[in-house]
TORPA-333010 format. One record per residue: x, y, z of N, C-alpha, C, O in turn; residue in one letter. Coordinates in steps of 0.2 Angstrom, whole numbers, plus 5000, padded with zeros to 4 digits. Atoms other than C-alpha are relative to their C-alpha. Example, Ala and Ser with C-alpha at 12.3 -4.5 7.8 and 13.67 -1.06 7.14 Angstrom:
<rs>
500449945000506249785039500450065000500950055003A 499649944999506849955036499650055003499950115004S 
</rs>
This chain:
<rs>
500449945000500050005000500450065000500950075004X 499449935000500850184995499450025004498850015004X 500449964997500450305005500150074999500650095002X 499949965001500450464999499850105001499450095005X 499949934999500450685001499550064997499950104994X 500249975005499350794994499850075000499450075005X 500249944996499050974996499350034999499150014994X 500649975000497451074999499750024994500150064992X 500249985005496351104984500349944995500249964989X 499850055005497150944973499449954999499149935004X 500650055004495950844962499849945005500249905007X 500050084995495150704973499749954995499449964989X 500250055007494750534965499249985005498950005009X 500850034999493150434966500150005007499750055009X 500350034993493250384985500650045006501250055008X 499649944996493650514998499449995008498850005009X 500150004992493650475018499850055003499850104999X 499749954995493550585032499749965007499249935009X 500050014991493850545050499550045004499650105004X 500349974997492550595062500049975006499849915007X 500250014994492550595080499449985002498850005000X 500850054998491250485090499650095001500050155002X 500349955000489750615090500250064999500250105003X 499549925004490650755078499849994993500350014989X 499950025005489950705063499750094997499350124999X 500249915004489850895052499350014999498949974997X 500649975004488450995050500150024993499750064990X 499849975005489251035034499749954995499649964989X 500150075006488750845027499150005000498849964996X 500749995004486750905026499649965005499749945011X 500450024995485450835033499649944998499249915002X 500350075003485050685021500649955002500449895003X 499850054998486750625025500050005008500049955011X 499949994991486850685045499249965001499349935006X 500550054999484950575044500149914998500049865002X 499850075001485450415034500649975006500649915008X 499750044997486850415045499749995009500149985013X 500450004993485750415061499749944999499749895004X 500250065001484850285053500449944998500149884997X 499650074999486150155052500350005004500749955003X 499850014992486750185069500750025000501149995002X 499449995002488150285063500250065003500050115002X 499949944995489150385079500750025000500950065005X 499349974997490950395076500449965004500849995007X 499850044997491350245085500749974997500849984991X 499250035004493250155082499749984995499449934996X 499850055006493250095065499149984996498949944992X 500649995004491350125060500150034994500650074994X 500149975007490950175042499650004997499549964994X 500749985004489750245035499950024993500150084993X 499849975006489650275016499550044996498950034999X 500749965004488550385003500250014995500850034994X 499849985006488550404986499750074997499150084998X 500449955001488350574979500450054992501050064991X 499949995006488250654961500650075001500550115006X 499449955000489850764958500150024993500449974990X 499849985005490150864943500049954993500449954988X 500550025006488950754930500449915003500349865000X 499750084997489950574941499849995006499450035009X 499950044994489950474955500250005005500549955006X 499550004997490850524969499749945007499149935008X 500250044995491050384985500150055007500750075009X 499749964996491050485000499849955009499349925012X 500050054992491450395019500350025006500950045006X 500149984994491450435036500249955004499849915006X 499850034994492450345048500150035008500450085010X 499949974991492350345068500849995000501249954997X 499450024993493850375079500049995007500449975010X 500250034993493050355094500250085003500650125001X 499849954995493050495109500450024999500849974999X 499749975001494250625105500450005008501050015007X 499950004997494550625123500349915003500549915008X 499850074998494950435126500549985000500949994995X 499450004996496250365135500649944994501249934994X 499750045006496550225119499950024994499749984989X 500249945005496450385107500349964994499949954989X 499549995006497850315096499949934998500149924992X 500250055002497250145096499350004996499349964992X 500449975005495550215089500250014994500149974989X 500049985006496350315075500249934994500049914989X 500150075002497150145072499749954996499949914992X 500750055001495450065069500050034995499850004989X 500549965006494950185058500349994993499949984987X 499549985006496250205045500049904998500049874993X 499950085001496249995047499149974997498949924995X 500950035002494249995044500150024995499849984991X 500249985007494350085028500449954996500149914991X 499750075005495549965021499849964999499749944994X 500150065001494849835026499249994995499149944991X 500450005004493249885018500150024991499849994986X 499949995007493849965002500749954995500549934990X 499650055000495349844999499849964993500249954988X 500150025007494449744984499450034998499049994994X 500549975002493249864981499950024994499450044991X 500049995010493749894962500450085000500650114996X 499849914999494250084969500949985000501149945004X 499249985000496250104966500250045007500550015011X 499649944997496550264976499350025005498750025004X 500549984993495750304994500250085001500850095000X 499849954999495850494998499850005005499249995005X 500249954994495750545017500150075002500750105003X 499849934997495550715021499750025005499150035007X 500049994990495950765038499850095001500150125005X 500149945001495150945032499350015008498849995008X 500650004995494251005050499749945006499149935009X 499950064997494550845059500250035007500050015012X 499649994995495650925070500549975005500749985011X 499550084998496850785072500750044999500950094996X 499149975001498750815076500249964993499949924989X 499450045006500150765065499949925003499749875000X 500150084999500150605076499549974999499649914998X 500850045002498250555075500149994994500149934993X 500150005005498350585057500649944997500449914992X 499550045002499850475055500049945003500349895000X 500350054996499150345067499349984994499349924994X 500350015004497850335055500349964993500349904992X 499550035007498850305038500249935003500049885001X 499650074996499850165050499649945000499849884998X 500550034997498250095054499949964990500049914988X 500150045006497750085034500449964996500249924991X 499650055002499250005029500149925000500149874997X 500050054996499549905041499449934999499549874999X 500550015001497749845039500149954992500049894992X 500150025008497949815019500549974998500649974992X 499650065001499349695019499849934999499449905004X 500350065002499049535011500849954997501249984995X 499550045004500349405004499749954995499649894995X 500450065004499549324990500749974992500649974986X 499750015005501149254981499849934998499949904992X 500050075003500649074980499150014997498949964995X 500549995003498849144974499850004994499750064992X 500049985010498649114953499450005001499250054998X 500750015003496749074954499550045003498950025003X 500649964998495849214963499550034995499650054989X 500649975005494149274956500250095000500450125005X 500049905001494249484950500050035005500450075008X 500249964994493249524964500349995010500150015015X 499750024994494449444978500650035000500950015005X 499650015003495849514970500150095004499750145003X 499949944997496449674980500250064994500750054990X 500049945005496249844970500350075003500650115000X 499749954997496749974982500750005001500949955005X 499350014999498650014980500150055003500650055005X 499849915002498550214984499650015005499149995005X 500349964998498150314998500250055001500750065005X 499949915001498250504996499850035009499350005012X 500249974994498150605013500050075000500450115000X 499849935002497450765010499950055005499650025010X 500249974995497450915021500350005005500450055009X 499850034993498350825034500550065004500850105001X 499949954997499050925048500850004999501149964996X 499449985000500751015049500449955003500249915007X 499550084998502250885050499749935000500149895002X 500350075002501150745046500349954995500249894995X 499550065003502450675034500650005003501049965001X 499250004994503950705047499849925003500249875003X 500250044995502850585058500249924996500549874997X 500350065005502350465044500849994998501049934998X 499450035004504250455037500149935007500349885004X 499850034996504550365056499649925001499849865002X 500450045002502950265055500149964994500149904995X 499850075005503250185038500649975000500649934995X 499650055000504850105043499849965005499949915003X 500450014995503850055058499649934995499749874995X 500650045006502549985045500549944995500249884994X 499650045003504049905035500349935003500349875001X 499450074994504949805049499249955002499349895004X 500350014998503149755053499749934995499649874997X 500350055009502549685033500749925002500649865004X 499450024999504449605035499949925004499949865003X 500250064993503949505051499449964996499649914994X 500350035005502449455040500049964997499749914997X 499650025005503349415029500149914999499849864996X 499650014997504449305036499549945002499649894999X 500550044996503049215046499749964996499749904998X 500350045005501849165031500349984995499949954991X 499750075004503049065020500049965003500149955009X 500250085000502848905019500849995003501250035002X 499450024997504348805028500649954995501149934997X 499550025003504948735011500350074997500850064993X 499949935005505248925005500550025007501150015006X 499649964997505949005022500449945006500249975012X 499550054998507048875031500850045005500750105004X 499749954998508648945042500550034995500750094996X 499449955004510048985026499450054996499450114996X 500449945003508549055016499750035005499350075003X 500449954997507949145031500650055002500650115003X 499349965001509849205032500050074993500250124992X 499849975007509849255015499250054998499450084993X 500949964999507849345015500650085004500750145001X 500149944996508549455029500750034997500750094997X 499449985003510349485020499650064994499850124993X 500349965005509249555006499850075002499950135000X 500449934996508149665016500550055002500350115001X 499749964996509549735026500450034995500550094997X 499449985005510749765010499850105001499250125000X 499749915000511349975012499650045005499650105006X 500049944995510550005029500450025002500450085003X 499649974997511850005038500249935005500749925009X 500050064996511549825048500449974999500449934994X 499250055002513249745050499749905004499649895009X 500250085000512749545050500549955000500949944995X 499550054997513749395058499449934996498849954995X 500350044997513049225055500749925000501349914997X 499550075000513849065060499849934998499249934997X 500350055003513748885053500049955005500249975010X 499950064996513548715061500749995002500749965007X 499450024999515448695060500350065007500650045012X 499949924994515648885071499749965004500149935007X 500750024994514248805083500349965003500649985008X 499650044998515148665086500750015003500949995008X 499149984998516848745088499750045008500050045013X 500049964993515948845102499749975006499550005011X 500350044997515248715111499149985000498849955005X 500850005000513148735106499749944999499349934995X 500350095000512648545109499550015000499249984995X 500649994998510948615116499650014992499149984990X 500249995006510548695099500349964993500049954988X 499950055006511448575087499449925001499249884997X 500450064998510448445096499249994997498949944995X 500749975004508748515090500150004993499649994989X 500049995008509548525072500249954996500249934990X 499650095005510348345069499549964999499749914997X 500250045004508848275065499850044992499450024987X 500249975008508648385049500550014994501050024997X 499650005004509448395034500350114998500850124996X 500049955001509248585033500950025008501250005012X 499449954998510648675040499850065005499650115004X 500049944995510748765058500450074998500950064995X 499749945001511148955057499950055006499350065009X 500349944997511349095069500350054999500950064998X 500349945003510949255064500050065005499750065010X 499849954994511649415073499950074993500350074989X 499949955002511349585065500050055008499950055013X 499849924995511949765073499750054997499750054991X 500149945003511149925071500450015005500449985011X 499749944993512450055082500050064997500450084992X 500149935003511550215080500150025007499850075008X 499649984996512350245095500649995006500549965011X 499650054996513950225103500250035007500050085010X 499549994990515050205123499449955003499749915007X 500250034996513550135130500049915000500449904996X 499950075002513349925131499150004996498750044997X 500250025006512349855117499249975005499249955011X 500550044996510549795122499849934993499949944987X 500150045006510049635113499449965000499249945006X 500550045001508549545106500049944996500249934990X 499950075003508449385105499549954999499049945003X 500750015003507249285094500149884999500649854998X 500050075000506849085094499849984991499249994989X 500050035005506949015077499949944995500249934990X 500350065003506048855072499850014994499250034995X 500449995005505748865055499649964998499249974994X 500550035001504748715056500249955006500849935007X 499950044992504348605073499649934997499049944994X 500450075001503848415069499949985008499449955010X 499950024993504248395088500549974998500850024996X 499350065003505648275082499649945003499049945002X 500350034999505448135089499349985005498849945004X 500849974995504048185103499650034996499250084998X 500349975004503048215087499350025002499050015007X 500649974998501648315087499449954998499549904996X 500350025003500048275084499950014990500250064988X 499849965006499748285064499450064998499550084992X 500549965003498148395063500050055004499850055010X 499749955001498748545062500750045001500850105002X 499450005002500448525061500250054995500850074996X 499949945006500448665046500150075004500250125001X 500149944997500348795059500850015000501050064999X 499250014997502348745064500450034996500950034998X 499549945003502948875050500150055003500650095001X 499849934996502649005062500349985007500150025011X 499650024992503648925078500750074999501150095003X 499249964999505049045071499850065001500250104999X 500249925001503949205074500550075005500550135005X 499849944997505049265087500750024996500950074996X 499449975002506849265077499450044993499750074989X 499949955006505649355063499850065002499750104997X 500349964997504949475075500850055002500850115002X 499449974999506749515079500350034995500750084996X 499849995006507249525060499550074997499750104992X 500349955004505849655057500250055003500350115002X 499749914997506349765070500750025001500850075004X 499249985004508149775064500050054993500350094991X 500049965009507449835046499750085005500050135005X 500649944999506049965057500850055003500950105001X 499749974996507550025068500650034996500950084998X 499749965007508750055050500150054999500550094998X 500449935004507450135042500150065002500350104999X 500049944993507350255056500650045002500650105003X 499549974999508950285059499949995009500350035012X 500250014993508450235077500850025006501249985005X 499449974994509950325092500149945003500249955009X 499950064994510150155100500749964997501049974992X 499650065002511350025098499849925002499749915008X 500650055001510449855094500249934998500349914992X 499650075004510949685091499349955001498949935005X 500850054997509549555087500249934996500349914990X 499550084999510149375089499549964996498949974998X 500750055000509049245080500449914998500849904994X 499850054999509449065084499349944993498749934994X 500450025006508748965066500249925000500749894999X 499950105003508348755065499549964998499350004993X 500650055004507148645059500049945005500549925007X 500150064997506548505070499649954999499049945002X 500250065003506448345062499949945004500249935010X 499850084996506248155067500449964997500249904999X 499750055005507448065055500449965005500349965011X 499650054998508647935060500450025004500550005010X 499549974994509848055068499650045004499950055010X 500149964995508848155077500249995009500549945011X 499850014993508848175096499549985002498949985000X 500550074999508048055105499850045008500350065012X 499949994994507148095122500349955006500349895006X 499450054996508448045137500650024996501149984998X 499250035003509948095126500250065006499750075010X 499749954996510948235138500650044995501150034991X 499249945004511948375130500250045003499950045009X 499649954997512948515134500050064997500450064991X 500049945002512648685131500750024998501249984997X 499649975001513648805126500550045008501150055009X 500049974993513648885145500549955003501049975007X 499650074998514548705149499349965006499449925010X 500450024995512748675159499949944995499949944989X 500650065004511948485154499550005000499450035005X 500850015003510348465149499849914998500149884993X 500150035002509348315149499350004996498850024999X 500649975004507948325136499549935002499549875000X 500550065000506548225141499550024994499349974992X 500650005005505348285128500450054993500550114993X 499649915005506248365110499550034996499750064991X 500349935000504548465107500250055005500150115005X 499849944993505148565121500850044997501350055001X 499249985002506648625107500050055000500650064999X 500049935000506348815107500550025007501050065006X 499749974994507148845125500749965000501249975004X 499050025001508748735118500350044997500850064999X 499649955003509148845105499850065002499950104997X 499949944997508749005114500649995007500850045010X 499650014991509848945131500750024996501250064998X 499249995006511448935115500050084998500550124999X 499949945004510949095107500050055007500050115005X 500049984995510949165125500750025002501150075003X 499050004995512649135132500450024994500950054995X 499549975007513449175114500150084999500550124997X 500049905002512649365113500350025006500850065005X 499449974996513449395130500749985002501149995007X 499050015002515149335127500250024995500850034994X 499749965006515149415112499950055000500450095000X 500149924999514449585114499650015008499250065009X 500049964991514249595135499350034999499350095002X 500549954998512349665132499950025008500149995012X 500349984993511549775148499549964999499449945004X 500550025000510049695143499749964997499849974991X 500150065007509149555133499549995002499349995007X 500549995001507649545127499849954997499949964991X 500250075004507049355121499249994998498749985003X 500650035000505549315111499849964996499849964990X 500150045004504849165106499349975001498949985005X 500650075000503349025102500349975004500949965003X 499750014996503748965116499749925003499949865003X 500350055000502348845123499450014999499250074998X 500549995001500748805121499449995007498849975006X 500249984992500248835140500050074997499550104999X 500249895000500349035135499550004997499150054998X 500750005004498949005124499450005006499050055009X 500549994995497848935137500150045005499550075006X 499849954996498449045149499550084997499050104998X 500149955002498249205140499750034993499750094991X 500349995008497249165122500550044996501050044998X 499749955003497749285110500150065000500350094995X 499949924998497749445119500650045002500750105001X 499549994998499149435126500549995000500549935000X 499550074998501049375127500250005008500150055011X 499650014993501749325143500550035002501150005001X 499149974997503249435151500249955005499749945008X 499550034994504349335163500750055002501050054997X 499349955000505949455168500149995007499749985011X 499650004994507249455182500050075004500150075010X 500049934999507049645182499450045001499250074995X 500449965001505649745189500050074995499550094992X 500149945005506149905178499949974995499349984993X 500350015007506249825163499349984998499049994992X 500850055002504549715165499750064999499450074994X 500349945001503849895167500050034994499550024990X 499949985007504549975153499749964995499249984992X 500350045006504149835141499150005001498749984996X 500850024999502249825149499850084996499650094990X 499949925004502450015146499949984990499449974987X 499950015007502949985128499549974997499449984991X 500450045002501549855126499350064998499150084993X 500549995000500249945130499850094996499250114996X 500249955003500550115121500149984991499850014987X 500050075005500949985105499749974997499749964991X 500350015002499749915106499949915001499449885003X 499650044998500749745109499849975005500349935005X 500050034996500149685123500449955005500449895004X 499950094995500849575139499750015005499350065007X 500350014994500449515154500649985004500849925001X 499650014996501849495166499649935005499149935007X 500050064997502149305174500350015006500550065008X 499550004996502849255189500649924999500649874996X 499550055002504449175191500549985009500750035013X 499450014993505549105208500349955002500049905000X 499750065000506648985214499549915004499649855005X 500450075000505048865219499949984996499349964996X 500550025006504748815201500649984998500649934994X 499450065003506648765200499949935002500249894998X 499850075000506448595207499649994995499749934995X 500350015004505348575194500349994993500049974987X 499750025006506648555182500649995000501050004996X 499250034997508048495191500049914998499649875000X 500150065002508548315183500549965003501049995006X 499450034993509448155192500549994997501049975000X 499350035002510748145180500250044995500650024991X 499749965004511148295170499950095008499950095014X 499949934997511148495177499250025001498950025006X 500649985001509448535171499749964994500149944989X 500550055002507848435162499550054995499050084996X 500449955002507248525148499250005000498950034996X 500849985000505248505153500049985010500349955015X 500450014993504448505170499349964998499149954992X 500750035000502748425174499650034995499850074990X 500549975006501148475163499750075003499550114999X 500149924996500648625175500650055000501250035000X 499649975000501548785176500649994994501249994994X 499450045007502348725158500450074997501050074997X 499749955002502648905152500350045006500750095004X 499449974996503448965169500649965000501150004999X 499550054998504548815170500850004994501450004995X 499549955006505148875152500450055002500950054999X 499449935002505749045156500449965007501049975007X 499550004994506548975174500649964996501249974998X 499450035004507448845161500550064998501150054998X 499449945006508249005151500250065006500750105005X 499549964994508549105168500649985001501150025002X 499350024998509948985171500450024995501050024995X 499249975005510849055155499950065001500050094996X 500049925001510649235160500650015005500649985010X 499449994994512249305168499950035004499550075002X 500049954995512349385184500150074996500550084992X 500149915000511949585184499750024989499850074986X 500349975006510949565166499250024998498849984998X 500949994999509249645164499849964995500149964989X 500050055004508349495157499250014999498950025004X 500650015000506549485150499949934995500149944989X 500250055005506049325141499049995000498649985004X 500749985001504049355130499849934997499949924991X 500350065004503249195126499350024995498750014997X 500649995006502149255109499649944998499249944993X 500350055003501549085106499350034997499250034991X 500550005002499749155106500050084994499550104991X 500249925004499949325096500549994995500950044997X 499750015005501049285082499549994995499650024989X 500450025010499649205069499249995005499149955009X 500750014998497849225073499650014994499750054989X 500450045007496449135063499350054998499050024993X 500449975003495249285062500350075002500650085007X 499849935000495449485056500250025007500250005013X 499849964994496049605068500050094997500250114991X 499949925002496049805068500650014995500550054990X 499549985003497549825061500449934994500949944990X 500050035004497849665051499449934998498949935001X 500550055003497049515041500149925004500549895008X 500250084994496749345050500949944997500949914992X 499450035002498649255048500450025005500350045011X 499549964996500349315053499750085003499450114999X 500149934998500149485064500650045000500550105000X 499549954999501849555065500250005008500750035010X 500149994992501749535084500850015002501349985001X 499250014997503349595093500350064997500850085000X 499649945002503949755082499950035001500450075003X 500149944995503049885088500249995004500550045006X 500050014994503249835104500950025003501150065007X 499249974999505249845103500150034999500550065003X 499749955003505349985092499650055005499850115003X 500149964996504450065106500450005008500350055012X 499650014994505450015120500650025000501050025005X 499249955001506950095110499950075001500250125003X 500249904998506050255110500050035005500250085007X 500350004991505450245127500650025005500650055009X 499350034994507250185135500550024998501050065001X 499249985001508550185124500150074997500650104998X 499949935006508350345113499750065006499650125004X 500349944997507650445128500550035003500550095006X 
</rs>
């Protein structure tokens, strides 16, 4: 979706918005539409829309009315959000090309108005590369949104929001290919492309590197596949002297369980087990784009977990890279092996103050918290804050876990250091207190288990029923917030 600029008085096309505050609809719009719209119950509510057709200069113009909801309301920017995401979602294959919003007496800042645009992009992403055989009318026709009127600095705003928007599609991206297309050297090779002349300086290492550093825990998860382990280290340093903060992302490109096989109905879902290293990979491009003041490392730990001949068998014991053992009673439970490797590696190589890990983690966070939420677990009250923080002006949501040393015996084994599962209760605390043991002394540490908000199976305000992006606004706000303040 472009999104584009236009000054006051320029030509408009067939189908022309405007945003309206809950109970603000113009006396200017008449009294045939200020009635029609009284009679379909239309008050300005988030993401309502109201439309009317009316003869213009011997044509047709489409003219629409979207709510923002309460100009005074405390989820103002989440409103605008809706709205800019309700038109899309309506006009999108409407046969209409070009949407014009004019924010002419709206009275919206540069950021409401650019909250909006966010909202309609965001909204109108679609991936339809494996699509040949769509019908006309399912075939999305809206490319173009014009923003006329819009308030002073409204493309200042919007330049920072559409890498925002970028890092976001990117995650997207990332998420909805199929797992013969994005795998860990093609997902190497994806983010190489993407990143080529920001400026993101890019490490990865191979199985023979892994090996040489001792990553038993994450090669152990990767030797039943043919596919090739990778880990993937990009830097933004838009800022230097201070120490690096690092985000670090769980990257399954596909979970069979290995031997601990899944069940197989719905087994297809398991392309998105890597949502959190793609959730990491988008907000490296978002943070780029931006030119973001921080300094940024975002780690993603990449494998495939198969059942073949070699894989790892439950009962095998390995050895981290940390030098702790592990004995793996269940190898679905392979997310917390290669996040504990990709753990100990980011702080021996760039000493972070802080790390940020997010992954599909289990599927105890689901029932726990559906789709609304991810899980925070952290060792550091500020941080849990700020990232709650970051969530909630984001849009991102968490819910802060608990975490303490009664939930270690619960994963304490008789013949290794630690047992990568605990019992069937508390399954998703027993994970983060597993990846505590890789965090070193004096590092602010938060570990988000996304399993439930990465891919959801109906629309949403701001995207379509699939991948969501989950996880990039949330960091690129937590750099704004902390690091760039």
């Amino acid at each position: 979706m472009n999104i584009e600029f236009a000054l006051a008085g320029a030509s408009l096309p067939r189908l022309v918005a405007q945003p309206i505050a809950e109970g603000a609809l113009p006396a200017s719009a008449g009294p045939v539409v200020t009635g029609a719209a009284s009679a379909a119950r239309f008050t300005g509510k988030p993401g309502q829309v109201f439309e009317v057709f009316v003869e213009q200069d011997g044509g047709v113009q489409r003219q629409a009315y979207v709510g923002t909801g309460e100009a005074t309301a405390a989820d103002r920017r989440a409103g605008l959000e809706r709205a800019g995401g309700a038109l899309a979602a309506k006009y999108l294959a409407s046969g209409e090309e070009t949407l014009a919003i004019d924010f002419a007496g709206s009275h919206l800042s540069a950021d409401d108005a650019a909250a909006v645009l966010l909202g309609a992009r965001l909204r109108s992403w679609q991936y339809l590369v494996y699509r040949t055989r769509l019908k006309d009318e399912q075939k999305p026709s809206l490319t173009r949104v014009v923003a006329v009127n819009a308030p002073a600095g409204t493309e200042d705003v919007w330049a920072v929001e559409s890498a925002i928007a970028e890092g976001v599609e990117f995650t997207r991206e990332l998420v909805t290919e199929p797992a013969n297309v994005i795998y860990p050297e093609s997902f190497v090779a994806r983010c190489r492309e993407r990143l080529e002349g920001t400026g993101v300086e890019i490490v990865v290492l191979d199985e023979t590197q892994m090996a040489e550093l001792g990553m038993g825990a994450l090669l152990g998860v990767a030797q039943g596949s043919v596919r090739k382990p990778r880990i993937l280290a990009m830097r933004w340093k838009g800022r230097a002297g201070a120490k690096p903060t690092a985000f670090v992302g769980k990257g399954v490109t596909f979970d069979t369980g290995g031997i601990s096989i899944k069940p197989a109905a719905g087994m297809e879902d398991m392309k998105w087990d890597m949502g959190g290293a793609a959730a990491v990979a988008g907000t490296m491009l978002a943070l780029a784009k931006r030119k973001a003041g921080a300094d940024v490392i975002g780690v993603c730990g990449l494998v495939e977990n198969m059942p073949d001949g070699n894989a790892q068998r439950p009962g095998d014991v390995v050895t981290s890279m940390s030098g702790q053992t592990i004995e793996v009673i269940n190898t679905d439970a392979e997310g917390r092996l290669v996040l504990c490797d990709a753990l100990t590696w980011v702080q021996k190589e760039y000493q972070p103050a802080t790390i940020v890990d997010l992954a599909t983690l289990t599927g105890a966070m689901i029932i726990s918290l559906g789709h609304e939420h991810a899980g925070m677990f952290s060792n550091d009250d500020l941080l849990a804050s700020q990232l709650d923080g970051a969530g909630k002006a984001s849009g991102d949501t968490l819910w802060r876990m608990p975490m303490g040393p009664a939930y270690d015996k619960l994963i304490d084994s008789p013949i290794a250091d630690i047992k990568n599962v605990g019992p069937r209760y508390g399954g998703s605390i027993t994970a983060a207190q597993f990846l505590a043991r890789f965090v070193d002394k004096g590092v602010a540490w938060a570990h988000l288990d996304i399993a439930g908000t990465v891919w959801i199976d109906k629309p949403g305000a701001t995207h379509d029923k699939g991948a969501t992006g989950f996880g990039v606004r949330l960091l690129d706000r937590y750099v704004r917030d902390v690091l760039e303040a």
